[in-house]
N, C-alpha and C positions, 0 to 999 in steps of 0.2 A: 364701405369698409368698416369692419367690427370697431371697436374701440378696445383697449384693454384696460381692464378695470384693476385699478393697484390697489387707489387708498380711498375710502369713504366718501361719497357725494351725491349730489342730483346731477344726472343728465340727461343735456333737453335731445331728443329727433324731432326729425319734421317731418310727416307723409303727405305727403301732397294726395289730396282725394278728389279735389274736385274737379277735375278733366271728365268731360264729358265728349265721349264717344261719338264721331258724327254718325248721323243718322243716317237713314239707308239712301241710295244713289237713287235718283228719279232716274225708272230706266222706260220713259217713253209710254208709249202706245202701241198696241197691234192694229193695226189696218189691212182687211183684207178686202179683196175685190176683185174685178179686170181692171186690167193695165193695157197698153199698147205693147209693150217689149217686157225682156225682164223674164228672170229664172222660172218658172211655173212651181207650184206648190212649195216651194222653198222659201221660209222665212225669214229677210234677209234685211239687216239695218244700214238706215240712211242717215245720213246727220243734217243734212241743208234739202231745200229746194231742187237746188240744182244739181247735187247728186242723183236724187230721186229724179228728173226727169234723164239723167243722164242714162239709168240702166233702166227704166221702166216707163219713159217715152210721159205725151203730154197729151197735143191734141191727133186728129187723125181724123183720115177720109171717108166715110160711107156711105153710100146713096150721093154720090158727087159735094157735099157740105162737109167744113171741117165739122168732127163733134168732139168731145171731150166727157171721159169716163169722171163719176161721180169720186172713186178714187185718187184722182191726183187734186182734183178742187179739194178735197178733205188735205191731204199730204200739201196744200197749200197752204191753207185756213192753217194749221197746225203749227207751221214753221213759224208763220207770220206771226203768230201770237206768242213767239219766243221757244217754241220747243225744241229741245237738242239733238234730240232720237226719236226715230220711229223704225219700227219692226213691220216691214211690207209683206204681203206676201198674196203672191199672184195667181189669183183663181181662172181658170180655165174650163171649158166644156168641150171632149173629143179628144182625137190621140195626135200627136206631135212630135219633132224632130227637130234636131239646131242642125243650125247650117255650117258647112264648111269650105275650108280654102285649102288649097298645095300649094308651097312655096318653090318655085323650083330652084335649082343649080345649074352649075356653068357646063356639067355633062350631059343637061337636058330633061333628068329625071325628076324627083320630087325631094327636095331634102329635107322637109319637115310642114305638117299639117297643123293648121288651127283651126278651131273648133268656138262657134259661138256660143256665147253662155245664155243670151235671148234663146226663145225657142218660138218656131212658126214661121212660115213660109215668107214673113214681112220680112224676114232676114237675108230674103234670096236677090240678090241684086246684078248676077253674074252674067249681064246683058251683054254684047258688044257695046266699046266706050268710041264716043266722037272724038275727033281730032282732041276737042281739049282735054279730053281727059275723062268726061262728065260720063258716069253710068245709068244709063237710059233708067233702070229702076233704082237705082238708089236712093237712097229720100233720109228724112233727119233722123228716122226711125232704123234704119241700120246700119253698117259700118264697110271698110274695105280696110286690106293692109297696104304697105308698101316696106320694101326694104330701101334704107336710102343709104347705105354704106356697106362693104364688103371685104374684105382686108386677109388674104390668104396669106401675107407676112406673116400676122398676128393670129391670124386663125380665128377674127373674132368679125360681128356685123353688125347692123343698127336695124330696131324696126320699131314702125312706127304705125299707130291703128287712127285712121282718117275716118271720117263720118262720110256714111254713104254717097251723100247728095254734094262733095265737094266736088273740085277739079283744078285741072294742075296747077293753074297760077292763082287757085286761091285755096287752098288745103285747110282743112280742117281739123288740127292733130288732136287727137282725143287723148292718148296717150303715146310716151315715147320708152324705148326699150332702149339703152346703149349697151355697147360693149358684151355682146350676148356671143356665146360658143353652143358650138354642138359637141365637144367634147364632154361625156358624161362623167369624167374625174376633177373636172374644173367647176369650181362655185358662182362659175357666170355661166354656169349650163343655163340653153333655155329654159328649158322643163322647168328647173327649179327656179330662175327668175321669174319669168311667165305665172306658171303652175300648169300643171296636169291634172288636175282633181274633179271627179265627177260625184255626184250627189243625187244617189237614186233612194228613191220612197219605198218602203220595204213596208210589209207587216208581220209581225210578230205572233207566237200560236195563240195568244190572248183576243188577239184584233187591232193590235193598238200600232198606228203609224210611227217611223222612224226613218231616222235617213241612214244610208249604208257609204261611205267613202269608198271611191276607189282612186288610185292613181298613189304617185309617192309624195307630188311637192302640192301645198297651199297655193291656192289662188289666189295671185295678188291681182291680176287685171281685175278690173270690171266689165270688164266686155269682151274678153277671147279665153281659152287653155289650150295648149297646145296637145292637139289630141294624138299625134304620132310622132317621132322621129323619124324620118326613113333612111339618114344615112347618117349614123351616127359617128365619130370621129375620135371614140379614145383615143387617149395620149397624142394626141395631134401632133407634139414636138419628141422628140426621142430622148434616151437619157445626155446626148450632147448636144439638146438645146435647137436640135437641124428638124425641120418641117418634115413632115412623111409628105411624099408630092403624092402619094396614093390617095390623097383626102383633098388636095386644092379644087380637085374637080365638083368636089360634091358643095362647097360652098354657097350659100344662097347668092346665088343673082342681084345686080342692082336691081330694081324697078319694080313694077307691080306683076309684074310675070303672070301667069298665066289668067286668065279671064281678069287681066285689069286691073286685080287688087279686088276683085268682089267675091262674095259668097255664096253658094252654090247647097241644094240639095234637102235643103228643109224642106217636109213636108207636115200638114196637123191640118185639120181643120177646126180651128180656133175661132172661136167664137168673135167677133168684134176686131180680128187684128187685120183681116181681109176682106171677110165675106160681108157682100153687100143688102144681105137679108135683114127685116128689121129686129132692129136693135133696143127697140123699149129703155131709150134713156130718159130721166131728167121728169118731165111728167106724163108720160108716156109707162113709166116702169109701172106695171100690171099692180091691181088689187085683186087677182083674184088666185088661185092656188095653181104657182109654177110645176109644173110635170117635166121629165126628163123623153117623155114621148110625141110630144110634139114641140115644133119648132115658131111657134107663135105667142109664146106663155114666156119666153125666156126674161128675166132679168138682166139688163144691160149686156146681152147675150151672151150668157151662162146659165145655166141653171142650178139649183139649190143643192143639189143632192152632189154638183164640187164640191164645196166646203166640206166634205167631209174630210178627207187629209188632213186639211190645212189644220184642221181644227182640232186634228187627234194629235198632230205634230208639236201646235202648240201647247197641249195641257201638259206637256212636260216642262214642271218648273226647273229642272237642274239645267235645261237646255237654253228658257229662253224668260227673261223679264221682263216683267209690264205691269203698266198698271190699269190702263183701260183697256179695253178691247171693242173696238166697231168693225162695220161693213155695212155703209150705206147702199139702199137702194133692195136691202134684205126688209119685209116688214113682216110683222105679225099673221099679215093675210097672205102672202104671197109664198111667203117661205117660214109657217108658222115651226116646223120643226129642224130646221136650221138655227132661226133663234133661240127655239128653247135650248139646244145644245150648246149655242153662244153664253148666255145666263147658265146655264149647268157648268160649264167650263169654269166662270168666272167664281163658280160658288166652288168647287172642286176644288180650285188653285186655292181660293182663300187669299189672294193678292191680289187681284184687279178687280173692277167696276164694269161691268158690259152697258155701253149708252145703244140702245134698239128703237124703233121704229115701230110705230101703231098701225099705220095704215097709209097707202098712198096717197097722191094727189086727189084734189076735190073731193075728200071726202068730213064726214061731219065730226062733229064734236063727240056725238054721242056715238058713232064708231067707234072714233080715237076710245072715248073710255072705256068701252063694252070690250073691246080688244085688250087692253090693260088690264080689266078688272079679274080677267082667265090666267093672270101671273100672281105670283103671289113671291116674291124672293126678294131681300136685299141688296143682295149683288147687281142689282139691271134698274137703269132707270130710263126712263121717256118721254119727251116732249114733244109738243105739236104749237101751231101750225108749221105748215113746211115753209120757206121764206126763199126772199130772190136772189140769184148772187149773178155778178156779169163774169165770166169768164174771161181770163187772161188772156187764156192761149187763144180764144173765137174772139172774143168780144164779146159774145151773144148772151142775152139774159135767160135765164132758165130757175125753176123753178126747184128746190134741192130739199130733200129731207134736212130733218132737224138736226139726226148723227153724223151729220158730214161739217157742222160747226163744232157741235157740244164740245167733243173731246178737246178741239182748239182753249174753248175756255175755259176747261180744267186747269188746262199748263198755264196760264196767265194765270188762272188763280193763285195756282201752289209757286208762280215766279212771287209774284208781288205781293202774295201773306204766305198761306201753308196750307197743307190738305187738309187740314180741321175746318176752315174759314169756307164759308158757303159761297159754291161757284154758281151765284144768281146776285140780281140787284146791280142798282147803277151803278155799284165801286167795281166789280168783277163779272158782272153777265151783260156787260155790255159787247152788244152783233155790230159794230161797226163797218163789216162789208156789205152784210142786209140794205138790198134796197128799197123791199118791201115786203110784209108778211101773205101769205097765202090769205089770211083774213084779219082785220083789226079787232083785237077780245075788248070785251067789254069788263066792266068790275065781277058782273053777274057770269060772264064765259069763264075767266078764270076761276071765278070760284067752284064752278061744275067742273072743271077739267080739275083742279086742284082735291076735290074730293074724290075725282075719279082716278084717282094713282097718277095723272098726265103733269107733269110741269109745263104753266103756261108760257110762251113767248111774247110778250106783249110789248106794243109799241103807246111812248109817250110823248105828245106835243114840246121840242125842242129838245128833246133826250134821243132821240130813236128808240128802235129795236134793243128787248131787253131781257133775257131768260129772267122769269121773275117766278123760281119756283124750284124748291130743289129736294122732290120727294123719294123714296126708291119705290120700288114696287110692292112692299111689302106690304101687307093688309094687318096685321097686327100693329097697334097703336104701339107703338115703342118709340126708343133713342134711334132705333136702327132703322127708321121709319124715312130718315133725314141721309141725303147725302152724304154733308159731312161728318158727319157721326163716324158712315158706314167709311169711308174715306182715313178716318181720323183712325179705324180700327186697323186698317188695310194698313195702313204708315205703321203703327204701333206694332203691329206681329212682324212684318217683315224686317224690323230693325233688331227684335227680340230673338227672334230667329237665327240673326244672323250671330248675335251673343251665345247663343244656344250650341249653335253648330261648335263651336270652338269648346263647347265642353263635352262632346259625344266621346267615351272614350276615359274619361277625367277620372280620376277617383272619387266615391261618394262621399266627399267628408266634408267639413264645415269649412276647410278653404277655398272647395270647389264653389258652394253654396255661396260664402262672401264673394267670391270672384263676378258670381252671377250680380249680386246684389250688389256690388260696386260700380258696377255701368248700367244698368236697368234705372236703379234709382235716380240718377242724375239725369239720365236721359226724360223719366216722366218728370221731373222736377222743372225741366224745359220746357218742357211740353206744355205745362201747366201754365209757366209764368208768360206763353206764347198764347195762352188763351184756348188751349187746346184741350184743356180738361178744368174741369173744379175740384174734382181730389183723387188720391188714389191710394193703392196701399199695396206691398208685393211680401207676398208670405213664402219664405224655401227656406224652414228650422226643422228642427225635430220635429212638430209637431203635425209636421205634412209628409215628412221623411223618415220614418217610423222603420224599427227595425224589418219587420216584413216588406215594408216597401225597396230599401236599400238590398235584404236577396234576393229581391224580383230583379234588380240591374235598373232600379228607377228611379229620376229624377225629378220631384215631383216641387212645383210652384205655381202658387195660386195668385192671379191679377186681378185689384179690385177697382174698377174705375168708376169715378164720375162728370160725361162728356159735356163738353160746353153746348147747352142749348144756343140756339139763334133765338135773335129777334123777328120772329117775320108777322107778327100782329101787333102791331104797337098802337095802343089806346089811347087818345089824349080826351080829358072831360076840357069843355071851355063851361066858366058857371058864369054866369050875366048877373051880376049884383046891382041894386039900385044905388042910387046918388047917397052917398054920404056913409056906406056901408063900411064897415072895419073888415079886412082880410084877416079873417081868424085860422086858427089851427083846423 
């Protein structure tokens, strides 16, 4: 409130300046791959473990042994090491279909269809059920409904989505639905509790991926939408509150009605989620150049030339944030122009870090670097050797690329310091699920991998396993040469950015300009006393904003940093003096 000013004096205000802005949300990681279940090409966030096995499955059967895709060991490593988010998204090779179910009614017909959100014939489980209830195919990997309540008083019913492989005195409710109608004027319609929403991959006259919505309500399951009505029930009660007995018949049914409660009709031939043809997991996934024309080169059975969707859908930043990006089991040699699209993507957005892969199983040093040395970008970094991890969901030990950990302890990094702080070294690059590396490097191996653009892994007597190296691929001697640097810049634009956006639109004048420099400044001043820089300086006056620049419609400010080097050579002289010597200066 103003003051009014009568009679002669000093008065004091008080502006409070220094709130500083939080800083940008850590939103996760992109992880793409095969999966066992799970939406196809659709980039879709998980928060825990066990969401992600929930809608994208774990271990699975082939050649009669469980195996387990390189994707969800990553989406394990990841949580485990504290991360909050991850943005999945499921690569596939061939064409495909989700499966569905008819629920029926007490007149026999079909009163309303659901439709699974998985896609591929693993979905299909609508076998004849034994006495107890159990679905000959059913298994953890798909689902079945049942309705367990039905109430033509109320006009309203229950359903509930059970996992495939239960049975009736031991059900498995995955999710429950109450109080649901088929009345489409009522707010506990299906459709809109459920959702109806489909999500198909479009391209655009440019070339570039997008998804198109169809249906009217959000998806809330994770695992069904209800893909028809068929006997819909306006106004179910009339304006004096009395039942239309025209509709009681169409009401869903108690029980699992027709085939069981299972799901029917999928078809795709998908790579890994059925077919028992080899599958090149683990070390096994090829070094030499995957083709889409034969069925022997596959990658964890897919082939290279999927990712391309996934990867156009993701370089939409207004659609999707991140700040890493991997897909294990993708390397250098196998799928050399997949990855460079991976690193092109991550240099595009200007927001993430792509962590990639040199080369497969057994192979040498001087690969790994020859392969590395054909990059040149700060955006992508990579490490070797490959190292061992046991498997949750098998047991079994298997031999895993490097970027199926990395990105894991980035997030521990930025938990427990900040993205400026180097994700290497025994306070933060510690592999504590490794239970052994592909090879032990020596002082002299790492120093050839370390010259060769490779960050070495190396293991130390009573330390373990330890990324001890954190270069990007850049071949120019620079700041940007270093992880965190490249890291420390990523943090820094995306928070600047988000100050930015709030002035598109502003008027160009010096309030707009202080506005910027009122949160900018405090934010680097953090950054700094965080260790994250050694100086800085942010120029938006007249002097950058010149009248010709202000009729161009331009806002112009210039960022001068200086980033915190790391210690990663530290030198100590010991000098041997004789008996009776003075410690001099």
């Amino acid at each position: 409130m103003a003051e009014t000013l009568i009679s002669p004096g000093v008065f004091l205000t008080e502006n409070d300046m220094s709130q500083i802005t939080q800083g940008p949300i850590a939103a996760g990681a992109a992880l793409l791959g095969p999966t066992v279940t799970g939406p196809v090409n659709i980039p879709t966030q998980v928060t825990s473990y066990s969401e992600y096995k929930a809608i994208f499955g774990a271990a699975f059967v082939s050649g009669g042994t469980s195996q387990e895709y390189l994707t969800s060991m990553a989406a394990l490593n990841y949580f485990e090491q504290g991360g909050d988010s991850l943005l999945v998204t499921r690569v596939v090779s061939g064409t495909y279909t989700a499966a569905t179910a008819s629920i029926g009614n007490f007149a026999g017909t079909t009163s309303f269809q659901l439709e699974a959100l998985s896609f591929g014939v693993i979905m299909n489980n609508a076998t004849a059920s034994a006495p107890s209830g159990l679905l000959q195919s059913g298994s953890t990997s798909n689902i079945r409904w049942e309705v367990v309540s039905s109430n033509s008083g109320s006009g309203i019913f229950s359903l509930i989505i059970r996992r495939g492989d239960d049975y009736n005195n031991s059900k498995t409710i995955l999710e429950t639905w109450n109080g649901l109608s088929l009345d489409p004027n009522q707010p506990n319609y299906v459709s809109y509790i459920i959702g109806d929403q489909t999500q198909t991959v479009q391209t655009d006259e440019f070339g570039n991926s997008y998804l198109q919505y169809s249906g009217s309500y959000t998806n809330k399951s994770k695992y069904v939408r209800v893909r028809a009505v068929n006997t819909p029930m306006p106004n179910y009660f009339n304006t004096a509150g009395v039942v239309n007995s025209a509709y009681t018949a169409s009401m869903p049914r108690v029980g699992s009605g027709s085939l069981n409660g299972g799901f029917a009709t999928a078809t795709g031939n998908i790579w890994g989620c059925f077919n028992q043809a080899a599958l090149n997991l683990y070390e096994a996934v090829p070094n030499t150049t995957s083709t889409v024309s034969t069925t022997t080169t596959n990658i964890q059975g897919v082939f290279p030339d999927s990712y391309t969707v996934p990867l156009s859908l993701l370089s939409n930043q207004d659609a999707y944030d991140f700040n890493v990006i991997y897909a294990p089991g993708l390397t250098m040699v196998n799928a050399a122009s997949t990855v460079n699209s991976i690193i092109t993507l991550a240099q595009d957005r200007g927001d993430c870090i792509a962590v990639v892969d040199t080369v497969g199983y057994g192979q040498s040093m001087t690969q790994a670097t020859t392969q590395a040395q054909s990059y040149d970008n700060s955006y992508a970094a990579t490490y070797w050797p490959w190292v061992q991890l046991r498997s949750r969901e098998t047991g079994k030990l298997n031999f895993v690329p490097p970027s199926t950990l990395i990105p894991a302890i980035y997030e521990y990094n930025d938990k427990v310091s900040a993205e400026w702080f180097a994700p290497a070294g025994l306070n933060r690059g510690g592999l504590s699920t490794v239970l052994q590396p592909e090879r032990r490097l020596s002082v002299n191996d790492r120093n050839f991998l370390y010259a060769g653009k490779v960050n070495p892994i190396a293991t130390f007597p009573g330390v373990g396993t330890v990324v001890y190296g954190q270069k990007t691929l850049q071949s120019k001697a620079s700041a940007l040469d270093r992880v965190n640097v490249r890291r420390l810049l990523i943090s820094l634009k995306r928070y600047i950015k988000q100050i930015s956006n709030n002035l598109v639109f502003e008027p160009n004048t010096t309030v707009t300009r202080n506005k910027f420099l009122n949160q900018v400044n405090p934010y680097l001043e953090f950054v700094q006393q965080k260790q994250g820089l050694y100086a800085f300086q942010v120029v938006m006056d007249e002097t950058n904003n010149t009248p010709d620049v202000i009729d161009r419609n331009q806002l112009v400010g210039a960022i001068y940093l200086q980033p915190t080097r790391t210690a990663e050579f530290i030198q100590l002289d010991f000098n041997i003096l004789p008996t009776g010597a003075s410690f001099g200066q």
